[in-house]
C-alpha positions in Angstrom: -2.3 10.1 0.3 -4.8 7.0 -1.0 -6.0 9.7 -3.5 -2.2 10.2 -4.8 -1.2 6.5 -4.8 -3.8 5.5 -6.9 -3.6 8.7 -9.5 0.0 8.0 -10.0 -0.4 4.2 -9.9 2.4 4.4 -7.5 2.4 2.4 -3.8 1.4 3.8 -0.9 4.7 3.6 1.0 6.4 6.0 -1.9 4.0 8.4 -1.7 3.6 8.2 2.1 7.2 8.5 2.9 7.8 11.2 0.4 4.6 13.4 2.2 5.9 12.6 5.7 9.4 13.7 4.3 8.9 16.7 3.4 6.9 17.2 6.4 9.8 17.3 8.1 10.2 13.9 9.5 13.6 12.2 10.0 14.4 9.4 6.9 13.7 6.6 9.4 10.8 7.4 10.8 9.5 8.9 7.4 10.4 5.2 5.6 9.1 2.7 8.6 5.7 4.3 9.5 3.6 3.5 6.3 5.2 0.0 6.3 2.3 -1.4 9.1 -0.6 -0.9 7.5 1.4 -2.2 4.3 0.6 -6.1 4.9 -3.1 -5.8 6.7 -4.2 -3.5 3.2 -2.4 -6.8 0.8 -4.7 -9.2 2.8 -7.8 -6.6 2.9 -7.2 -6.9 -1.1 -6.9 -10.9 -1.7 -9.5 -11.2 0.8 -11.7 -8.9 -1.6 -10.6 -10.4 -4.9 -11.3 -13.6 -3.6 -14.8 -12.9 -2.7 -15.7 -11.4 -6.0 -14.4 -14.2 -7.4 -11.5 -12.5 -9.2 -9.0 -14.5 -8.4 -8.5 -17.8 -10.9 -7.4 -20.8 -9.3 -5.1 -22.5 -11.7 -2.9 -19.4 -11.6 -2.3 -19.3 -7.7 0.0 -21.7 -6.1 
């Protein structure tokens, strides 16, 4: 899915909940279970921005 997301330029949840869709999952179950991982992979990210010094300080709040 990771390989998908980023080909696309799409997020992860689209492409996750559309995969787990058509694999036959209900909608709700198919829409919630990507959601978890979505917050801990947005920190992962600023975490590694911030240490590669990416991130420019007069444009964060």
């Amino acid at each position: 899915m990771g390989f998908y997301s980023g080909l696309f330029g799409l997020g992860g949840s689209s492409i996750g909940t559309l995969i787990l869709r058509l694999l036959g999952l209900p909608p709700l179950i198919a829409l919630a279970s990507p959601l978890p991982l979505t917050l801990p992979s947005a920190i992962g990210g600023a975490i590694a921005y911030r240490c590669y010094c990416q991130v420019t300080d007069e444009y964060v709040g």
